[in-house]
DOKEBA-351450 format. One line per field, with one value per atom (N, C-alpha, C, O): residue number from 0; residue in one letter; x, y, z; atom name. Coordinates in pm, 1 decimal. Layout:
<sites>
seq: c(NUM | ...)
type: c(a | ...)
x: c(X | ...)
y: c(Y | ...)
z: c(Z | ...)
atom: c(CA | ...)
</sites>
This chain:
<sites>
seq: c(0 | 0 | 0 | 0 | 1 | 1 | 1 | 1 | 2 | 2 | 2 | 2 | 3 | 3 | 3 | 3 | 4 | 4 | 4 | 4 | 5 | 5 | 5 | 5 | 6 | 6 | 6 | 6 | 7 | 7 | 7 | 7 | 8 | 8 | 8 | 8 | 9 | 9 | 9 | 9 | 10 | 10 | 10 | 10 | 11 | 11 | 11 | 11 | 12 | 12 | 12 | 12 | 13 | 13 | 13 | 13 | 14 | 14 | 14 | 14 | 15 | 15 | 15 | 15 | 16 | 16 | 16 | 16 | 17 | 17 | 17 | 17 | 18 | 18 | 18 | 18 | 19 | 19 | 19 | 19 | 20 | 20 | 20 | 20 | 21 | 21 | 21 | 21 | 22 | 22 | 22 | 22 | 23 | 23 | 23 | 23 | 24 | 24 | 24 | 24 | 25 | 25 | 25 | 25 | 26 | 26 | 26 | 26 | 27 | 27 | 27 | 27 | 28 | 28 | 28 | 28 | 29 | 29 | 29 | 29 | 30 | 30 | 30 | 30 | 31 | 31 | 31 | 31 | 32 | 32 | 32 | 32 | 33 | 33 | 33 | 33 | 34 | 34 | 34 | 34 | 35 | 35 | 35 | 35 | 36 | 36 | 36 | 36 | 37 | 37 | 37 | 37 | 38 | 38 | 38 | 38 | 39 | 39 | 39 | 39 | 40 | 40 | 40 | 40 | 41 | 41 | 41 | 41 | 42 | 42 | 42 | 42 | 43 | 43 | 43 | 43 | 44 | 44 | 44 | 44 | 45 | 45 | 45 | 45 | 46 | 46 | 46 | 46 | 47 | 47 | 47 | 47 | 48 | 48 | 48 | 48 | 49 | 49 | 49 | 49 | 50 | 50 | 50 | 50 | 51 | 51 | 51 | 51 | 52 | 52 | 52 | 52 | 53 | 53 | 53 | 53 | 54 | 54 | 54 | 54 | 55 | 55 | 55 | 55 | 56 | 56 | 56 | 56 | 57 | 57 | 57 | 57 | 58 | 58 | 58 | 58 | 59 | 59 | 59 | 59 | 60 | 60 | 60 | 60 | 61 | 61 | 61 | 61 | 62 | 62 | 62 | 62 | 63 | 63 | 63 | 63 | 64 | 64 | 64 | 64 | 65 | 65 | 65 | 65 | 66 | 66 | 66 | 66 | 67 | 67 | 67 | 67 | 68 | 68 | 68 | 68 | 69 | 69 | 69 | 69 | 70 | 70 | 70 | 70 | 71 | 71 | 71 | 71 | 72 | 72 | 72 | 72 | 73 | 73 | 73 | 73 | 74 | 74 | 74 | 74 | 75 | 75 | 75 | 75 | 76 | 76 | 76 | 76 | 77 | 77 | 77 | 77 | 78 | 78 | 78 | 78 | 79 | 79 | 79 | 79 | 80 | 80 | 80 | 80 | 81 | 81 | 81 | 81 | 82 | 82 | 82 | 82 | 83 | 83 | 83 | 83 | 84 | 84 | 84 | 84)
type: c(x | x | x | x | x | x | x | x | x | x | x | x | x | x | x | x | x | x | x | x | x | x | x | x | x | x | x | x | x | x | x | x | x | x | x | x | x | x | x | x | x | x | x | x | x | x | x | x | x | x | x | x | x | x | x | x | x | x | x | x | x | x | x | x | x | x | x | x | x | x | x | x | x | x | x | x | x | x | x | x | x | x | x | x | x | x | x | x | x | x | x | x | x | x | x | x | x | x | x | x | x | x | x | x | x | x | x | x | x | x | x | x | x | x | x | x | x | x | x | x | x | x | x | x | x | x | x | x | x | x | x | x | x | x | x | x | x | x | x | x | x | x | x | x | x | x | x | x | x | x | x | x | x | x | x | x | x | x | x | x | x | x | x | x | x | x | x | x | x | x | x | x | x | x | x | x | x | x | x | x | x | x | x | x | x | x | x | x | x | x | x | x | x | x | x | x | x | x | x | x | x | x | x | x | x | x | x | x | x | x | x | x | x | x | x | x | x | x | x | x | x | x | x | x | x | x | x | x | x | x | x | x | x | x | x | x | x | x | x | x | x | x | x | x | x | x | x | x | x | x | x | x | x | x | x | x | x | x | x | x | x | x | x | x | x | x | x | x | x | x | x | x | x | x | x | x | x | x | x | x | x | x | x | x | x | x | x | x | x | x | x | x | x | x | x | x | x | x | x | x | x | x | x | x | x | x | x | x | x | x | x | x | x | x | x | x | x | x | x | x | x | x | x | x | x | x | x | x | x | x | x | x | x | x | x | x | x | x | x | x)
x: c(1623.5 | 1595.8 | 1464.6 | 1389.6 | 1430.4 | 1351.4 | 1226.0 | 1241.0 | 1043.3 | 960.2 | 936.6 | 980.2 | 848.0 | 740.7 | 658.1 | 672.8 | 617.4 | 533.6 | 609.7 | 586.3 | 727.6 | 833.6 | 884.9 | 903.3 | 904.7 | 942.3 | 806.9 | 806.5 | 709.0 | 633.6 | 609.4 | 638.5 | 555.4 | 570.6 | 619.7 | 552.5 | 795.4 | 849.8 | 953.1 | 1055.2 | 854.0 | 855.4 | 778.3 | 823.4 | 635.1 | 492.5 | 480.7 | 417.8 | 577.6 | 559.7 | 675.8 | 666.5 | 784.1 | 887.2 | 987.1 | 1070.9 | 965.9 | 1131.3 | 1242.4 | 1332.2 | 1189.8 | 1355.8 | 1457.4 | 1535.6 | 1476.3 | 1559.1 | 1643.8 | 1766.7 | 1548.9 | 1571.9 | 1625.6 | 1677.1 | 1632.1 | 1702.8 | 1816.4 | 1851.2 | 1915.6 | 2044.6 | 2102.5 | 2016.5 | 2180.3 | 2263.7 | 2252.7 | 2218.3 | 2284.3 | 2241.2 | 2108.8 | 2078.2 | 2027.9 | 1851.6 | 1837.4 | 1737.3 | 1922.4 | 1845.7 | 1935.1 | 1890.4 | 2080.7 | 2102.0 | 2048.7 | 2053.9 | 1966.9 | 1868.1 | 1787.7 | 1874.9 | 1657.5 | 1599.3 | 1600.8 | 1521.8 | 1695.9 | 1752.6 | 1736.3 | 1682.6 | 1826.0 | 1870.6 | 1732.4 | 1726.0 | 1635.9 | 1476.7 | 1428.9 | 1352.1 | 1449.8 | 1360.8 | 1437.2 | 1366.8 | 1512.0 | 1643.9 | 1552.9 | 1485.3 | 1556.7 | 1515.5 | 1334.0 | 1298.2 | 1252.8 | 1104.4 | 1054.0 | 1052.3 | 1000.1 | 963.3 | 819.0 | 768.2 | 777.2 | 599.3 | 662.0 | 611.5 | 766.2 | 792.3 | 825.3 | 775.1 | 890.3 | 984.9 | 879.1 | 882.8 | 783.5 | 640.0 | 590.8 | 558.0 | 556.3 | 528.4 | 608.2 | 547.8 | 722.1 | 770.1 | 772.3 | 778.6 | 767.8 | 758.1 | 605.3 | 577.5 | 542.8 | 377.8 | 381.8 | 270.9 | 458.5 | 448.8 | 546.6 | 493.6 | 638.7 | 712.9 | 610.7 | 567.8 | 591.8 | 431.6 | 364.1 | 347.8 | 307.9 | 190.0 | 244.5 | 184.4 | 345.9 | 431.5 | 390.2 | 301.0 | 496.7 | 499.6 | 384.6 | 399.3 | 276.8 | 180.7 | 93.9 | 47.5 | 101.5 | 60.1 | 110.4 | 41.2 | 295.3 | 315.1 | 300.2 | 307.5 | 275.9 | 263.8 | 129.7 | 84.1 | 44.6 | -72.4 | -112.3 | -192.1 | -28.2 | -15.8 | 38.5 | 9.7 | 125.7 | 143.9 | 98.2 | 131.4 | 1.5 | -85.0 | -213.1 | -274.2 | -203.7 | -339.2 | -326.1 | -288.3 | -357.3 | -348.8 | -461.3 | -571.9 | -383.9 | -412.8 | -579.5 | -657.7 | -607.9 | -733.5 | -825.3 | -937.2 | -831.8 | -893.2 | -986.0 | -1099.1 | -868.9 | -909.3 | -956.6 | -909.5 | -1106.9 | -1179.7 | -1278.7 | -1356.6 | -1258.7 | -1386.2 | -1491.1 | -1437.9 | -1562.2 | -1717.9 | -1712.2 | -1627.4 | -1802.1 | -1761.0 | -1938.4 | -2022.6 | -1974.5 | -2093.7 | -2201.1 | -2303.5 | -2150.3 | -2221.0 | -2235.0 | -2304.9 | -2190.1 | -2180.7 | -2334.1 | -2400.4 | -2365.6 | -2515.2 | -2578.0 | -2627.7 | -2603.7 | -2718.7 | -2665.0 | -2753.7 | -2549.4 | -2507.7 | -2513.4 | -2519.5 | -2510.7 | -2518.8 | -2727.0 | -2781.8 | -2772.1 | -2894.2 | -3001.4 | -3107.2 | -2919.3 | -2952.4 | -2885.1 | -2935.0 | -2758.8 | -2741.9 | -2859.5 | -2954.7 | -2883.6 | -2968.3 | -3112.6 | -3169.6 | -3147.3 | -3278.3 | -3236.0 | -3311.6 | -3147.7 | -3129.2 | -3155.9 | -3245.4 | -3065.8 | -3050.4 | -3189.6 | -3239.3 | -3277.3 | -3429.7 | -3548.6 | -3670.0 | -3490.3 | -3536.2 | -3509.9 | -3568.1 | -3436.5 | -3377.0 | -3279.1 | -3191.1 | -3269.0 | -3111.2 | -2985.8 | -2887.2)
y: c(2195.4 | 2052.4 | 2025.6 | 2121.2 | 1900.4 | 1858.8 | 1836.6 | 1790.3 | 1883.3 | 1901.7 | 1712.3 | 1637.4 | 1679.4 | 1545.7 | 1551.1 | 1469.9 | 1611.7 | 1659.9 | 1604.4 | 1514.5 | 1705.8 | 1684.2 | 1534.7 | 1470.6 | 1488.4 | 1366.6 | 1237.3 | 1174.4 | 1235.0 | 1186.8 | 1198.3 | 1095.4 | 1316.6 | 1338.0 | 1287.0 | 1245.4 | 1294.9 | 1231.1 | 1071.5 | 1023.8 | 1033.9 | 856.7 | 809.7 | 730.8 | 845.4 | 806.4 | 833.8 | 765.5 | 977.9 | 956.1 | 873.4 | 874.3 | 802.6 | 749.4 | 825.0 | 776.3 | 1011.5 | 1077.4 | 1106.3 | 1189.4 | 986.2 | 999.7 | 915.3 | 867.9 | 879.7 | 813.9 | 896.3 | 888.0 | 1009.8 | 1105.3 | 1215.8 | 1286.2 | 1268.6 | 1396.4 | 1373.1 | 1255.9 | 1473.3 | 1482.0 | 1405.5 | 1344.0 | 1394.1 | 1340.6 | 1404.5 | 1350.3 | 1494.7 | 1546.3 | 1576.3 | 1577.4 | 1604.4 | 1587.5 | 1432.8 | 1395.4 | 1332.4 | 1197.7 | 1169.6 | 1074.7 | 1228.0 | 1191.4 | 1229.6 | 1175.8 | 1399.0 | 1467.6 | 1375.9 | 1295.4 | 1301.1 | 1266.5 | 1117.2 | 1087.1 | 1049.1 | 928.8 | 942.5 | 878.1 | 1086.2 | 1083.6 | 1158.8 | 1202.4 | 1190.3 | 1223.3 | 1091.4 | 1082.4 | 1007.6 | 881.7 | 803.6 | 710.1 | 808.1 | 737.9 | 818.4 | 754.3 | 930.1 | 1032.5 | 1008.9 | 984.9 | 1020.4 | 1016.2 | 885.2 | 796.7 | 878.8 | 751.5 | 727.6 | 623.7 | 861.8 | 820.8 | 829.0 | 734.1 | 913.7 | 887.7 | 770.9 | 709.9 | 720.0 | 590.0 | 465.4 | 362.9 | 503.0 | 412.9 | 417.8 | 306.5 | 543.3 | 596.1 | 534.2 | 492.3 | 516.9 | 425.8 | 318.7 | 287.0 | 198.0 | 101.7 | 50.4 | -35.2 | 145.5 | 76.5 | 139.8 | 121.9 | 245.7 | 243.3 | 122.7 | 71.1 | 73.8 | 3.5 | -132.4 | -183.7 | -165.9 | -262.9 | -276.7 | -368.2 | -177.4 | -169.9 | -188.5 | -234.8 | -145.7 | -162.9 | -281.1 | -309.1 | -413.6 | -494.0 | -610.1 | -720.0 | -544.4 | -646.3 | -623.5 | -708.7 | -460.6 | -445.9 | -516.5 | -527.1 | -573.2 | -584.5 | -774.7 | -834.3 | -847.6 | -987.5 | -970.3 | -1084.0 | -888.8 | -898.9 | -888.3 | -952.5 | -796.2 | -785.8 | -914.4 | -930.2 | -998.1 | -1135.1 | -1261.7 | -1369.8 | -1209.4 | -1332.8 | -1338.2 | -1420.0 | -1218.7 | -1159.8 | -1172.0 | -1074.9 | -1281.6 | -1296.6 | -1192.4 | -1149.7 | -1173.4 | -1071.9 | -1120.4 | -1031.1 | -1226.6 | -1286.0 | -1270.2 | -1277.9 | -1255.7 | -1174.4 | -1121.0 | -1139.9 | -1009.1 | -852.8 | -791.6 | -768.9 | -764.7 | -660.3 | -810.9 | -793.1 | -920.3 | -992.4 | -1036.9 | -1082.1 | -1037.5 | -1017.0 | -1185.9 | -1263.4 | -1221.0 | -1334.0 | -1368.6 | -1307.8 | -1454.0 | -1512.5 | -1531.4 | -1466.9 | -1622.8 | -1639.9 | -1574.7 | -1627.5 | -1447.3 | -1336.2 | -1300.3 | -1356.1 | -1248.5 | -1207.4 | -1300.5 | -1277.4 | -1438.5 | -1511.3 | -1556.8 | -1574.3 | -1581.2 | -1600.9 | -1488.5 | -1507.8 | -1373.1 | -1262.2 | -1258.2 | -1244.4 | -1282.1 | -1272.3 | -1375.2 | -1355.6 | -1469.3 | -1594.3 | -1586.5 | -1640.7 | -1513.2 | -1488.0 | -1390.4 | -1443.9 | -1303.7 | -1198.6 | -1258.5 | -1237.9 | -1330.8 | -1360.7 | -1462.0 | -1437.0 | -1575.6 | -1638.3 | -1524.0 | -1529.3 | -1411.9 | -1344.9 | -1296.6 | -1309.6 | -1220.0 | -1185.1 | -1324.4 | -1307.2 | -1436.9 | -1518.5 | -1592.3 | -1696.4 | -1538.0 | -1561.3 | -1618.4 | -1596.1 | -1689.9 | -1817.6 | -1774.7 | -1848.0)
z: c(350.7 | 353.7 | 279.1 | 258.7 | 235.9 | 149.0 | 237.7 | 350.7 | 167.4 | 261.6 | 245.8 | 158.4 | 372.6 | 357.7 | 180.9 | 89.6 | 182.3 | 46.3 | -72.3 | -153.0 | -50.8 | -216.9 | -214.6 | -318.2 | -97.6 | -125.3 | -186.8 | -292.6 | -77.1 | -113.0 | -265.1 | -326.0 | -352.2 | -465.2 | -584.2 | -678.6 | -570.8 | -614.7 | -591.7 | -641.3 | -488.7 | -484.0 | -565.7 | -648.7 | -566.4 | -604.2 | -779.7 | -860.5 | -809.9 | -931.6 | -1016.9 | -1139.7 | -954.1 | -1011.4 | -1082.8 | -1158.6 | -1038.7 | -1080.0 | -985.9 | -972.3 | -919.1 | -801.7 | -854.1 | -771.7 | -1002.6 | -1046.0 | -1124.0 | -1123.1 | -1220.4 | -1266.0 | -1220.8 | -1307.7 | -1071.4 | -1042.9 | -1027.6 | -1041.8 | -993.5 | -966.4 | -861.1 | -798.0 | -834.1 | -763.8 | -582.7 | -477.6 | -605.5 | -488.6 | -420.3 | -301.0 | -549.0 | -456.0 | -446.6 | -385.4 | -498.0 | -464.7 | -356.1 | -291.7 | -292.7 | -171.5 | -39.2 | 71.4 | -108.3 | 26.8 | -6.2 | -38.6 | -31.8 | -56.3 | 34.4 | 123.9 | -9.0 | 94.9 | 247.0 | 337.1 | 231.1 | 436.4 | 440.3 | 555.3 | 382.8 | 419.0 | 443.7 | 539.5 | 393.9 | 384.2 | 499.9 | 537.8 | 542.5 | 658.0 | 774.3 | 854.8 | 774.7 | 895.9 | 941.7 | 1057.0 | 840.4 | 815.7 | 830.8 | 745.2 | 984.7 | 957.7 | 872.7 | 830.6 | 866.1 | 789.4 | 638.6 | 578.6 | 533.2 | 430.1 | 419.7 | 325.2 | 481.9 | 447.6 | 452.8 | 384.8 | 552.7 | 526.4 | 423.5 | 382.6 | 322.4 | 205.6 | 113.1 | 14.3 | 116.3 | 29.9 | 9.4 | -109.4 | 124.0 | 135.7 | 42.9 | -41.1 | 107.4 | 28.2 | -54.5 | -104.7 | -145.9 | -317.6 | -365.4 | -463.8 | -341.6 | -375.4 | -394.7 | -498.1 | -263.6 | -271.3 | -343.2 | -423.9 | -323.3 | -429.8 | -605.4 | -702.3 | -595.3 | -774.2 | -798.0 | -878.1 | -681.6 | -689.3 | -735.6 | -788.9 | -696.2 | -633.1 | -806.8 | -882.6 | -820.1 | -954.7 | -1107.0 | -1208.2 | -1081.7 | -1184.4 | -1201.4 | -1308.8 | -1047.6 | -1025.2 | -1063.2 | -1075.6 | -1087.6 | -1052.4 | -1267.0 | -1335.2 | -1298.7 | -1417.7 | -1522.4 | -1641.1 | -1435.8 | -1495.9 | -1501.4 | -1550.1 | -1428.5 | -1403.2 | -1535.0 | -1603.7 | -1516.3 | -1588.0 | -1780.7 | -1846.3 | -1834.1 | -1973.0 | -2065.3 | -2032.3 | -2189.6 | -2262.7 | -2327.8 | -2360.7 | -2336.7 | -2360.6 | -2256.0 | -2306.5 | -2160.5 | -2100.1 | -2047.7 | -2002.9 | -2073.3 | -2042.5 | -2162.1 | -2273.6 | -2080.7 | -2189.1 | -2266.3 | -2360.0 | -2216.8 | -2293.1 | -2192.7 | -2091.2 | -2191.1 | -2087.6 | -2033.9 | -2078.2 | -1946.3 | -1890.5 | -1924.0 | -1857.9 | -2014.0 | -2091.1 | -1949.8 | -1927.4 | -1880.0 | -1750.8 | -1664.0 | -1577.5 | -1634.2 | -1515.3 | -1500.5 | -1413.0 | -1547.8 | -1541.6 | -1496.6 | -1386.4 | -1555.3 | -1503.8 | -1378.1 | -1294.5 | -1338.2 | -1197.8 | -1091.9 | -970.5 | -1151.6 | -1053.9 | -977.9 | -868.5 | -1135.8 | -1136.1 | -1017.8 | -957.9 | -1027.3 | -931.0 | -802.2 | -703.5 | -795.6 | -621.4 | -629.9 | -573.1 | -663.7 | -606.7 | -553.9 | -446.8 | -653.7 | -628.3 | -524.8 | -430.9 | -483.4 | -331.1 | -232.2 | -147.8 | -249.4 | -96.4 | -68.8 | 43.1 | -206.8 | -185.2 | -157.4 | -146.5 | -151.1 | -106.2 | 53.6 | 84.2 | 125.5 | 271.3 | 268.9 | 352.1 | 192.4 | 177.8 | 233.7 | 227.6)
atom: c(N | CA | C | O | N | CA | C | O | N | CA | C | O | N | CA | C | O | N | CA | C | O | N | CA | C | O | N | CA | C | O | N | CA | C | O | N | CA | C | O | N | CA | C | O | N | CA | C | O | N | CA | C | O | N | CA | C | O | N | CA | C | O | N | CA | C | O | N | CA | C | O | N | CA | C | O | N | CA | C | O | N | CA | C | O | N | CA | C | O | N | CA | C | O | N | CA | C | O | N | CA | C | O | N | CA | C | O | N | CA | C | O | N | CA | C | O | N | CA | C | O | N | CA | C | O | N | CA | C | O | N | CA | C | O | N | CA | C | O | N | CA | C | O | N | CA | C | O | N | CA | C | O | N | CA | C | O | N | CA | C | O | N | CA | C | O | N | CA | C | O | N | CA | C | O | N | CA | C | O | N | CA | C | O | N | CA | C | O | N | CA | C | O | N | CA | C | O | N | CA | C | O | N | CA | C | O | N | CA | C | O | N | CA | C | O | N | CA | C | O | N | CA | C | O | N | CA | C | O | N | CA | C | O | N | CA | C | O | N | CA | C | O | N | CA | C | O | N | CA | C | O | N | CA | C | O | N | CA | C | O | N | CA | C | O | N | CA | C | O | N | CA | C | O | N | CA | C | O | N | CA | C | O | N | CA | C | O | N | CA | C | O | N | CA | C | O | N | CA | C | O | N | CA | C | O | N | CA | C | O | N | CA | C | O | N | CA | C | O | N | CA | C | O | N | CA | C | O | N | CA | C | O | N | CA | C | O | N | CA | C | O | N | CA | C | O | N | CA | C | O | N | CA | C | O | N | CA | C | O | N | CA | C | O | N | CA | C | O | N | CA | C | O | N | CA | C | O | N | CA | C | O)
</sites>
């Protein structure tokens, strides 16, 4: 039977689409049986999700161009909090 490990493994890296037929039906009744894998899957699946909504939101203009005002706004909370505020 298939360990916690191997499955985890290959959820997380996305080649459980890729094996055979028969390691992806052990693999299933592992994930049916396991309740902490099957948790393991749920929050990679999640997390995909959240990465690729998170990825569409996110315009190509962007990313990777500096935000002009960051600094002097960072610069001025700091000096509030070293001021008691």
């Amino acid at each position: 039977m298939i360990r916690c490990k191997d499955v985890a493994k290959l959820v997380a890296s996305d080649q459980f689409r890729s094996q055979r037929l028969m390691m992806r039906l052990e693999v299933r009744f592992h994930l049916w049986m396991c309740r902490y894998c099957s948790r393991w899957e749920r929050q990679i699946r999640q997390l995909g999700s959240a990465a690729r909504k998170l990825a569409g939101r996110t315009s190509v203009e962007h990313v990777g161009k500096p935000d002009d005002d960051l600094e002097a706004r960072l610069l001025r909370r700091l000096s509030e909090k070293g001021k008691g505020k």
